[in-house]
C-alpha positions as CSV (number, residue, x, y, z in Angstrom):
1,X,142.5,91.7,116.6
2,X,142.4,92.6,112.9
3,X,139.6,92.4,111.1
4,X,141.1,89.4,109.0
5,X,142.3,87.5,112.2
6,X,139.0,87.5,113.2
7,X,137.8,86.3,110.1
8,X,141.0,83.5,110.5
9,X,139.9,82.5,113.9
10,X,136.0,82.2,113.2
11,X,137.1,80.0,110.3
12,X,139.3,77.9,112.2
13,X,136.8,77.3,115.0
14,X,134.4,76.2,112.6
15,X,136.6,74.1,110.5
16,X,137.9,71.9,113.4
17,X,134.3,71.6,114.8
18,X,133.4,70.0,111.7
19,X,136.5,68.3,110.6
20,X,135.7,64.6,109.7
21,X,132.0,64.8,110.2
22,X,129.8,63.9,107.1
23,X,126.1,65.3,107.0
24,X,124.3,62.2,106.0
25,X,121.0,61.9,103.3
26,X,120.9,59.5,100.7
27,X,124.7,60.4,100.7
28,X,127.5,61.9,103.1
29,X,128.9,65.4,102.4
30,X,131.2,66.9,104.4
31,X,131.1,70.5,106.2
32,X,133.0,72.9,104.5
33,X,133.2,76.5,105.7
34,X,131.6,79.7,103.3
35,X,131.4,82.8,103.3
36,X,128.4,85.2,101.3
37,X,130.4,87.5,99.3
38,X,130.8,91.1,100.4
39,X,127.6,92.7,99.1
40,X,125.4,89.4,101.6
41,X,122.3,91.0,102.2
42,X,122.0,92.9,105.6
43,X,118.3,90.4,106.7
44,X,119.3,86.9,106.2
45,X,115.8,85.2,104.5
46,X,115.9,82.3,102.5
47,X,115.4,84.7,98.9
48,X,118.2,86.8,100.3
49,X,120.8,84.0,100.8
50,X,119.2,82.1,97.5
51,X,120.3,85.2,95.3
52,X,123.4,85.5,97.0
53,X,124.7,81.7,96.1
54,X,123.6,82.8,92.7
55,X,120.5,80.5,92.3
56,X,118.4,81.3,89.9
57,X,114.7,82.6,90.7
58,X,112.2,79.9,91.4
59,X,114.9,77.8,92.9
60,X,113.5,76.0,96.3
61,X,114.8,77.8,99.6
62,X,113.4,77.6,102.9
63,X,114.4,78.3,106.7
64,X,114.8,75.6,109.1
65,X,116.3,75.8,113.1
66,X,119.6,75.0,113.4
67,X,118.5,72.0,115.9
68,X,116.2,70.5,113.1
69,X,119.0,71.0,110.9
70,X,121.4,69.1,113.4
71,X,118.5,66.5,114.3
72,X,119.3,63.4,112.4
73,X,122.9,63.5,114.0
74,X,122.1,64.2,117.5
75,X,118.3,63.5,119.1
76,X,117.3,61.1,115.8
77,X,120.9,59.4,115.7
78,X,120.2,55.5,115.0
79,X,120.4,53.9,118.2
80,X,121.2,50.5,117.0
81,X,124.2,52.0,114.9
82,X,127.5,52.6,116.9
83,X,129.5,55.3,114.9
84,X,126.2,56.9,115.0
85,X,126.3,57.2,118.3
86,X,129.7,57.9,118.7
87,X,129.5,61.1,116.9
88,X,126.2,62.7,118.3
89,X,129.1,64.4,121.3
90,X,130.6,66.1,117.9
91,X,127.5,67.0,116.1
92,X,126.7,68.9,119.7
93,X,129.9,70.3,119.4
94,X,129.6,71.5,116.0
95,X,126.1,73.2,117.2
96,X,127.3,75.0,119.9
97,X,130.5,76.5,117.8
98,X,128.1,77.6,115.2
99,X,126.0,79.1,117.5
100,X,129.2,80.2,119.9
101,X,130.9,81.9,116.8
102,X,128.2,83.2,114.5
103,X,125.5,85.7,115.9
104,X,121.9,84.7,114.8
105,X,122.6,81.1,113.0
106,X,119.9,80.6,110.9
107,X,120.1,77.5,108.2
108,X,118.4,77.6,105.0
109,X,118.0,75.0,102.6
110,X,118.1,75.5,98.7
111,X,117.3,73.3,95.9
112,X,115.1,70.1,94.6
113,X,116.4,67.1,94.9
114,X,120.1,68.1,95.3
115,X,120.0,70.4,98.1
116,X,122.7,72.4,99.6
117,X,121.9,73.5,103.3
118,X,123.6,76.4,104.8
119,X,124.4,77.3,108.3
120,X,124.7,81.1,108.0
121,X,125.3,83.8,110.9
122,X,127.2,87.1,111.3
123,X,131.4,86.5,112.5
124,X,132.3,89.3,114.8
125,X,134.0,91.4,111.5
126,X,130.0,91.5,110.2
127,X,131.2,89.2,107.5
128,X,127.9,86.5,107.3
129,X,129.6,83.0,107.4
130,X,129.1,79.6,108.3
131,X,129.2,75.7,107.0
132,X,127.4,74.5,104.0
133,X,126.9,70.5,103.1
134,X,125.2,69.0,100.1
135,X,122.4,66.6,100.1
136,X,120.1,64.1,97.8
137,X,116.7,63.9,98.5
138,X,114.3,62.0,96.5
C-alpha cells in the first residue's frame, strides 16, 4: 500500500468513526480529522504539538488520557438523557479507532477559554494524525 493510501485509509477510518458525533462543553463541535504538518516534532509533548498548531508561546497546553478525554461521552454520559446514552456505543467506537489506527494516542489540550483538544498519534506512513474538536470553557 502506498504511502498516500495509507494515509487515505487512516483518514477514512477515523472520519466515519466520528461522523455525526459532536464533542460537547458549553457548545458542540464536531470531530474533524488533522494532520501536524511535515516537520511534527518526532516526541509528542504538549509544547511540541502547541508550536506545531502555531500557538504562540505562553499559550495553555496540557496532556490528558485519551479515556479522560472521551469521559464525558462514555463513563460520565447523563443517565437521565437518552441521545446521551445512545451515543456512548459510538464514542467507544471512536476510542478504539483512534487507538486501533494511531500508535501512541496521546490528547493534548491548548488554549484559555476556547480550547481546541487534539487526539494525536503516529498513522502507519509516520505521519502524526488524529481528530481535533473545539471547546468553551469558562
Amino acid at each position: 500500500m502506498s504511502e498516500s493510501a495509507e494515509r487515505r485509509s487512516t483518514r477514512e477510518r477515523l472520519e466515519a468513526a466520528a461522523e455525526g458525533l459532536l464533542f460537547i462543553s458549553e457548545t458542540e463541535s464536531p470531530f474533524e480529522y488533522e494532520e501536524l504538518p511535515g516537520d511534527a516534532p518526532e516526541e509528542l509533548t504538549a509544547d511540541a504539538v502547541r508550536k506545531a498548531l502555531g500557538e504562540p508561546e505562553g499559550t495553555p497546553a496540557a496532556e490528558l488520557s485519551l479515556d479522560r478525554f472521551l469521559a464525558g461521552h462514555i463513563e460520565e454520559a447523563d443517565p437521565a438523557d437518552p441521545v446521551a446514552q445512545e451515543s456512548v456505543p459510538r464514542f467507544q467506537a471512536l476510542k478504539q479507532a483512534l487507538a486501533g489506527s494511531l500508535a501512541d494516542v496521546r490528547v493534548f489540550r491548548v488554549g484559555d477559554v476556547q480550547v481546541s483538544y487534539h487526539a494525536l498519534g503516529r498513522a502507519p506512513d509516520g505521519t502524526v494524525a488524529g481528530l481535533s474538536a473545539s471547546a468553551l470553557e469558562t
